[in-house]
N, C-alpha and C positions, 0 to 999 in steps of 0.2 A: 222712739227707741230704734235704735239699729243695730240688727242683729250681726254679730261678726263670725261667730266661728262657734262649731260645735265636735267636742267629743265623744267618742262611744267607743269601750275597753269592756268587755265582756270574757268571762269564762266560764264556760258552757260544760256541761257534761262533772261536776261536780255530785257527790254524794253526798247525801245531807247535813251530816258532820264536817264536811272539807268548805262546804258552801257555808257553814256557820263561822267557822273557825276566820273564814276568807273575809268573810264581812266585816268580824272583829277586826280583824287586821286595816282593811280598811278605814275605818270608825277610828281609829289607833291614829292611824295616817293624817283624816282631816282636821282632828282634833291639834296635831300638832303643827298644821299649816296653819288653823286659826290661833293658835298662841303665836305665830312668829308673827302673824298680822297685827295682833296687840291685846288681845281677849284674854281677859284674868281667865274667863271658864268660859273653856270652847263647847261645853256642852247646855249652854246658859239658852232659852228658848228663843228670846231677843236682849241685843248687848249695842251699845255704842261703842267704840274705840277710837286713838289716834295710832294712826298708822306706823309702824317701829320704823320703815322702809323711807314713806317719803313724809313722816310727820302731817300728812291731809288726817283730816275725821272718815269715819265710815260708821258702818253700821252693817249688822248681820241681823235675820232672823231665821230660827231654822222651827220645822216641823218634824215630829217622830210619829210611826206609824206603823203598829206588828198587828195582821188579822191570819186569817184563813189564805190568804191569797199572798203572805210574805210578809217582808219588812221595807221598810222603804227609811229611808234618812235626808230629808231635802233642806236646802242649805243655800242661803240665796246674801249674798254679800256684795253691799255697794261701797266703793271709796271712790271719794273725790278728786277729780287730778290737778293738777298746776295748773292748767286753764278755766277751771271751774266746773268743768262737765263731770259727767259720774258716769266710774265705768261698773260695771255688773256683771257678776259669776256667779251663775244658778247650777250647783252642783246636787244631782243626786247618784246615793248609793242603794241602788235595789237588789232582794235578794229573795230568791221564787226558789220553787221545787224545780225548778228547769235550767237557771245559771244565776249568776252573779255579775249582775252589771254596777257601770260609772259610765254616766251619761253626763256632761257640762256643756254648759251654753255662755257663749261670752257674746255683750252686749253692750252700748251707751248712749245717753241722748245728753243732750244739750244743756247746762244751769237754766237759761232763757230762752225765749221762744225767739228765732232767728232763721233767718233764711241764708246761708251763705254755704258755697260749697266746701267740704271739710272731708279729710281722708284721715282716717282712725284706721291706724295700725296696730291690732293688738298683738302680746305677745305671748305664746306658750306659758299658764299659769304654773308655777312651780309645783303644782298637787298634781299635776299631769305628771312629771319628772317620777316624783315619789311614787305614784301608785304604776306607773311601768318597772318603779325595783321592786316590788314585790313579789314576781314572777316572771316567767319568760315567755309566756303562754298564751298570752291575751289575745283575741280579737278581736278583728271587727267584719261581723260577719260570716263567710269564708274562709276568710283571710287571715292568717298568723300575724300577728306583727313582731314577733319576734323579738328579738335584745334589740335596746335602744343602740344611738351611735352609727358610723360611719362603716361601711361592708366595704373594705378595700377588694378593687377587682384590677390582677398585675396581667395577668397570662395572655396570649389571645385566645385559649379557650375561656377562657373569663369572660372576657369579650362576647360571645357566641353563647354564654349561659343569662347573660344578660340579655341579650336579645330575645334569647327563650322567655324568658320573665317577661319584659315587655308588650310581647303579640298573647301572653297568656288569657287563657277564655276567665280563669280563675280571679284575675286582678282585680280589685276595687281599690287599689288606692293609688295615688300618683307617683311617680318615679323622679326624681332629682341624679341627676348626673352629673360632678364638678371632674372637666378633663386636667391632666397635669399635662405641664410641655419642661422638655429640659429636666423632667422630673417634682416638678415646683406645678403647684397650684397658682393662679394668677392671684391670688391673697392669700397667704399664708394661714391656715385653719377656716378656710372657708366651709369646706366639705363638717367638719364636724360642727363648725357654730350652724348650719343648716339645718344636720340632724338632732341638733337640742333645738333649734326653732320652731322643727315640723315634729317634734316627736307624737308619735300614734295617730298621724295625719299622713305621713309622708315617708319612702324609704329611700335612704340617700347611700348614691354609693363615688366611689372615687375612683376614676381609672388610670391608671398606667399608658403607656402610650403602646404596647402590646397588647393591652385591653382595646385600646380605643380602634386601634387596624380590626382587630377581629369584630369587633362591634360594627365598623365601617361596612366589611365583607359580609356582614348579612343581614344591617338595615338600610344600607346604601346612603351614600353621601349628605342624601337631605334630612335624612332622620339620625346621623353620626354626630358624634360629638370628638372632638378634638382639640388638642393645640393651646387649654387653658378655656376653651368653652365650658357653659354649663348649661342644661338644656332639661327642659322639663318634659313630664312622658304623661300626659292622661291617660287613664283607662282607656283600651282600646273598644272601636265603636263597630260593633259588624251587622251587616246589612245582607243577608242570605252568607253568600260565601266571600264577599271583599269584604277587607278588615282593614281601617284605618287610625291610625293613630297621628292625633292631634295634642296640640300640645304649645311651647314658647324655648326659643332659644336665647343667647347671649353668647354671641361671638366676642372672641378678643379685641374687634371693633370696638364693639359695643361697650365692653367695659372699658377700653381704654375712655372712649368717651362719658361715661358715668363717672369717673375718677377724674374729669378735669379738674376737679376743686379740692380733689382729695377726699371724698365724701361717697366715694363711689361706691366703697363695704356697705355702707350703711343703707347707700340707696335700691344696693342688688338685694339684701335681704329683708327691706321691707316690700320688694315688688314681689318675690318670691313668698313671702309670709302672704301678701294682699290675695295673691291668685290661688295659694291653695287652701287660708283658710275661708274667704269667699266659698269655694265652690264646697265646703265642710257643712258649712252654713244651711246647703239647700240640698246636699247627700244623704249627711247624716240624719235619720229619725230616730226620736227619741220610742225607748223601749214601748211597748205595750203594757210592759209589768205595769207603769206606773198608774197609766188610767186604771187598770181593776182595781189595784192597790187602794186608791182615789178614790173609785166607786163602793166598792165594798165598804170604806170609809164610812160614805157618807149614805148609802142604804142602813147601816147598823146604827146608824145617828136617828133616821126618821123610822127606825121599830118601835127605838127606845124612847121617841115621843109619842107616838102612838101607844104604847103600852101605858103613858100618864093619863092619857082618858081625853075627856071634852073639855078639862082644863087648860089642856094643852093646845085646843084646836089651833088658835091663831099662830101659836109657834111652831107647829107642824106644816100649816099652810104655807109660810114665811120660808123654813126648811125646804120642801118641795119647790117651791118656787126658785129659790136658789140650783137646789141641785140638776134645776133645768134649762135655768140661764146659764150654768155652770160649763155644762154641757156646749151650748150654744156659741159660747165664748171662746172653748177650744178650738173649735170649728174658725170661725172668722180669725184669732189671734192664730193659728196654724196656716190658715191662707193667706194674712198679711205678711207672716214670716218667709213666705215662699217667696212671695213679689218682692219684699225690701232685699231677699238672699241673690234672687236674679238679679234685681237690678244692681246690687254691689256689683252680682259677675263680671257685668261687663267696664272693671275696672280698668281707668287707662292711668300709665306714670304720671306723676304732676307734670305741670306745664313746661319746665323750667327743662325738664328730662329729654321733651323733646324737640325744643326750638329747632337742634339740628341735627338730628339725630338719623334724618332720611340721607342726607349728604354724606355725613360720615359712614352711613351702612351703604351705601348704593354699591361700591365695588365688595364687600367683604361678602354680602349675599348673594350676587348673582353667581350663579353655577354657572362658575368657568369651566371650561374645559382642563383637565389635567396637562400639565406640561409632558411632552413625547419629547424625544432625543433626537437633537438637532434646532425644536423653538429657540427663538431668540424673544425674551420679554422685556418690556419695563415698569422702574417702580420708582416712587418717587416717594421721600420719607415725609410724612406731616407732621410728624412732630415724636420728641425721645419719653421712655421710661425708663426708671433704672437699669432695667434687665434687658431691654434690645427697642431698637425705631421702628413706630410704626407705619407701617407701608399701604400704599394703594398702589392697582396696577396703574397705568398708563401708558400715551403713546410714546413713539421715539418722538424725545424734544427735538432733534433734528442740528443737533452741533457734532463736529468730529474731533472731539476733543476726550477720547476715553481715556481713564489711566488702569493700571490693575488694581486691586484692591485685597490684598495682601491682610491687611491685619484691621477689617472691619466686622468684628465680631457681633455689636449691637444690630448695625443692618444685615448680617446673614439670619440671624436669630426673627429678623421683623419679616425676612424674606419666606424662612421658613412657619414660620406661625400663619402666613398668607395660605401659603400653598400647600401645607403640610407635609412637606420634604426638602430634603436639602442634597438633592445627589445632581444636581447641575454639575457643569464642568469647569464653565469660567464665569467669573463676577467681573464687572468693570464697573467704574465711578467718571460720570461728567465732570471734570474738572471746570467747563463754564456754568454749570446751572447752581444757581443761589435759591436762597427759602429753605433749604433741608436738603437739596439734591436727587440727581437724580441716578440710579444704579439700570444696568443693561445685563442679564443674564443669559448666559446659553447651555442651555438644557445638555 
């Protein structure tokens, strides 16, 4: 089994009428995710179905549980995919004198027993969706996570409040940052297909290129996003008083190169899905409600054979025995969950991502220097996109054959997405150099 990702949406501070009511509500909620899945009666204890979605078979079985120590509702759903394997969504809804949680775990293993390497991308279950509309208030942990969706940031104090948020001591969740250039996202609704991919894992926000300077002015260049970048923020890590934040970027480079097949959407947000629900996987811990919930269970289970007499011995023995293995089990299935979640972590692109992938980035990351007034550069086009050529620096090709360059709007655009401005003076074009050409800029 491999575990993939886990959720925890809690609301705390509840009175015990509002934490009843909230539960209803939720129970309301799964109920109707399990009829779109195919379930005549979503409250059936074990049901088979075919799937409405993709026509596979599944199968659900759920447990109900109210004592002294709350109510619990666990709900554990396997469907089969188009390759054979079975993927797994163990949801539960618990509800204590102390909050109301939704704890999920997504998870699959193999039809057969097989040794091959396989990258299983899941995606945000649409009961994540529904129960983030039922309030706005949820967390996790500390943490708000506030209305689902995209936080547009235009201003550059926008800018400068984001950066706030990012060095925050408060943060437990990751940061997604998709930059505009020209005003345009480098994929049109990226930023929002993001924040339905990552919802109640992940907070996504979208900047303006007035956002993105001010953001620049107080995490500095190597932590900035710009230009059609998107860049991912982990929780920051501090160690007495240095504080660092780690994290993954995607330059305009870089997408240009994930999109040489045209596939390039698909393949940024399943890297994006891979790294932050990976690291969900081995964050997130499930509530403590549920073990008492559990225990308390199965303590009222072995009174009540004990109260049957010496009739019952052997079935009380059997009881006991279990609820100690039971026990035991947590244990080792909690520690192998931790190892399979690390070692997901250290997830790399498929192969295919990055045959050349160190070539194509080699000029876009190195921290150049800013252009000053009077440099002369050059750049040489590898190849066009709709909206402008992208560029790498290089040296003078060394022919005197300049012309002006009046009406090259795609290579100013490539020039500027390089360098993150466009206040040079004059542009010129090699009229000798062939492959895509070469352009001479003077700052």
């Amino acid at each position: 089994m491999q575990h993939l990702s886990a959720y925890l949406m809690e609301a705390p501070d509840l009175s015990d009428e509002e934490g009843k009511a909230l539960y209803k509500q939720l129970e309301a909620a799964v109920d109707e995710w399990l009829r779109k899945k195919g379930m005549n009666d979503p409250t059936a204890v074990s049901s088979t179905f075919v799937s409405k979605m993709g026509g596979q078979p599944g199968m659900v079985r759920q447990i109900y549980t109210a004592n002294d120590q709350g109510e619990l509702r666990e709900v554990f759903l396997e469907e089969l995919t188009d390759d054979g394997n079975t993927f797994r969504t163990a949801l539960r809804v618990v509800r204590s004198s102390l909050r109301t949680v939704v704890y999920i775990t997504l998870a699959a293993r193999n039809g057969h027993s097989v040794i091959r390497p396989g990258f299983v991308v899941p995606r945000c279950p649409e009961i994540v969706h529904k129960i983030r509309e039922l309030r706005n208030d949820w967390h996790l942990g500390d943490t708000k996570l506030g209305s689902s969706g995209v936080r547009d940031m235009l201003d550059e104090a926008d800018g400068i409040a984001l950066a706030t948020s990012i060095y925050s001591n408060r943060r437990r969740m990751p940061i997604v940052v998709v930059s505009t250039f020209d005003g345009d996202e480098y994929w049109p609704g990226l930023a929002r297909q993001a924040a339905r991919d990552l919802d109640a894992l992940a907070t996504v926000y979208r900047l303006g290129e007035d956002a993105s300077w001010g953001l620049t002015d107080e995490v500095g260049k190597k932590l900035s996003c710009y230009s059609g970048a998107v860049r991912l923020y982990w929780p920051p890590i501090r160690d007495g008083e240095d504080v660092r934040i780690t994290g993954r970027v995607w330059t305009a480079a870089r997408l240009d190169f994930m999109d040489r097949d045209g596939k390039g959407f698909d393949r940024l947000r399943s890297d994006i899905r891979m790294l932050v629900m990976s690291a969900a996987a081995v964050g997130v811990e499930p509530p403590f409600e549920i073990g008492e919930i559990r225990t308390y269970r199965a303590r009222m289970r072995m009174q009540e054979l004990e109260q049957r007499g010496q009739s019952a011995a052997k079935e009380l023995e059997i009881a006991k025995a279990f609820y100690d293995e039971n026990a035991d089990l947590r244990e080792e299935v909690e520690a192998l969950r931790q190892v399979i979640a690390q070692m997901k972590g250290g997830y790399q692109p498929h192969p295919e991502d990055v045959e050349a992938e160190e070539d194509v980035e080699a000029d876009a990351e190195e921290d150049f220097p800013a252009p000053v007034p009077g440099d002369i550069r050059f750049y040489k086009k590898t190849y066009a996109t709709p909206k402008y050529d992208v560029m790498v620096r290089r040296g003078d090709c060394g022919h005197d054959n300049w012309q002006p360059a009046h009406s090259a709007d795609k290579a100013w655009k490539g020039i500027k997405r390089l360098e993150g401005r466009d206040d040079w003076s004059l542009v010129n074009h090699c009229a000798t150099c062939e492959g895509g050409g070469m352009w001479r800029v003077r700052w």
